[in-house]
C-alpha positions in Angstrom: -1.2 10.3 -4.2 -4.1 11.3 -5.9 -6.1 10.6 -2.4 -4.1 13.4 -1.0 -5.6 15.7 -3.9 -8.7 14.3 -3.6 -8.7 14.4 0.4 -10.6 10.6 0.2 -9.4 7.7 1.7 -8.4 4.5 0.0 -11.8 2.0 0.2 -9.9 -1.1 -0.6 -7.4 -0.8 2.2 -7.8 -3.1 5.4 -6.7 -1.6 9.3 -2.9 -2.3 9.2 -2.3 -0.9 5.5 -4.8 1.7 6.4 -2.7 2.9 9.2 0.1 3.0 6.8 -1.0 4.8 4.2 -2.3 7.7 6.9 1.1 7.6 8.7 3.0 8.0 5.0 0.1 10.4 3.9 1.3 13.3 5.8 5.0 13.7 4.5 3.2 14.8 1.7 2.0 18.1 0.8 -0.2 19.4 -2.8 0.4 22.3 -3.8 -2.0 22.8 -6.7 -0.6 21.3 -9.6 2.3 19.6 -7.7 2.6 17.4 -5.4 5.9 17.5 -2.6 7.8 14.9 0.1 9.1 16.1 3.0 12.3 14.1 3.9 13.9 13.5 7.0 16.1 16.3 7.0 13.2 19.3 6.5 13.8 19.6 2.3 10.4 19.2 0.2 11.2 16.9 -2.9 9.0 17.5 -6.2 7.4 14.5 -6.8 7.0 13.2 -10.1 4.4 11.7 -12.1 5.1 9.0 -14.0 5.2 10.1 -17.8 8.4 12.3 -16.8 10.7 9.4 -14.8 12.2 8.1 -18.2 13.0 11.8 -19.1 14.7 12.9 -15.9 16.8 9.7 -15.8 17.4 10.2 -19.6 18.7 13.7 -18.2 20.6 13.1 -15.1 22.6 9.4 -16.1 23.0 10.2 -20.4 23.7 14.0 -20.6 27.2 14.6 -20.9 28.0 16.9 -18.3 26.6 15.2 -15.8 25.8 11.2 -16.6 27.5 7.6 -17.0 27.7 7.3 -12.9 26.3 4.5 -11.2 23.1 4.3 -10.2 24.1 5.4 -6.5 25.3 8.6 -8.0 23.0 9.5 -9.7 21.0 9.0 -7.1 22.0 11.5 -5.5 22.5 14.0 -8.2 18.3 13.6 -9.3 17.9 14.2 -4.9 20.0 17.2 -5.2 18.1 18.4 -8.1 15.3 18.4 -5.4 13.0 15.5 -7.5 11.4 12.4 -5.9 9.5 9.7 -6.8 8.8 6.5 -4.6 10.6 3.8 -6.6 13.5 6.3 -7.7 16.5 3.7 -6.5 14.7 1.0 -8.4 14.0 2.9 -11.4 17.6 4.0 -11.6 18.8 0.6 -11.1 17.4 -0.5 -14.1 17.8 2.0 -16.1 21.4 1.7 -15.7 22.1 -1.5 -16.3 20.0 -1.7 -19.0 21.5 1.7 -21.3 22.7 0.0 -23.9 26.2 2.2 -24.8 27.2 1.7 -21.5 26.9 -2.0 -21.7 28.8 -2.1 -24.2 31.7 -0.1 -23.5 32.0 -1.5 -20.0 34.3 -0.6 -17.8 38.5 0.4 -18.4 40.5 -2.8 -18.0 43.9 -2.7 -16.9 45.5 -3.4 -20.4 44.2 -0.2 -21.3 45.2 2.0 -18.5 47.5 5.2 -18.6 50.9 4.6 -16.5 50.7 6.5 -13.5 54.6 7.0 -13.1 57.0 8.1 -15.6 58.9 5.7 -17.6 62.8 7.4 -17.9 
């Protein structure tokens, strides 16, 4: 959103992605040196730039106190958190299936699994 800093339009853009890019422009606010998104339900999101994604989702899905969920999880743990960033369900996505420990663990079969009644 560096137009929104800038306060100068896109020249490339044509009418319909023009109209677009003005009707998505104002759910954001900058707020020298960051930039917010104002969601649906009234909350302002920190957006972030782009050298910082890896570390947040490094953070929010490998820490262990809060990570290993799916990617819908934490999802909504890096919302919570009040961050934002337009390709956040994508980015998560990915970076979950690809986290290598993870993929190889995999998930708890039944052979392994704790009895959930006693035995005697």
């Amino acid at each position: 959103m560096n137009s929104k800093v800038c306060e100068v339009l896109p020249i490339e853009l044509s009418c319909l992605p023009k109209k677009k890019f003005l009707a998505d422009a104002k759910y954001y606010v900058w707020e020298e040196p960051l930039l917010y998104k104002l969601c649906g339900d009234g909350i302002y999101l920190r957006s972030l730039p782009d050298d910082e994604v890896h570390s947040v989702l490094h953070h929010f899905y490998v820490s262990n106190y809060i990570g290993h969920f799916g990617p819908d999880k934490t999802v909504a743990k890096i919302l919570q958190a009040g961050l934002y960033w337009p390709i956040v369900f994508k980015d998560v996505r990915k970076f979950v299936l690809i986290y290598d420990r993870c993929q190889r663990i995999g998930n708890i079969s039944k052979w392994h699994e704790m009895p959930q009644s006693a035995l005697f």
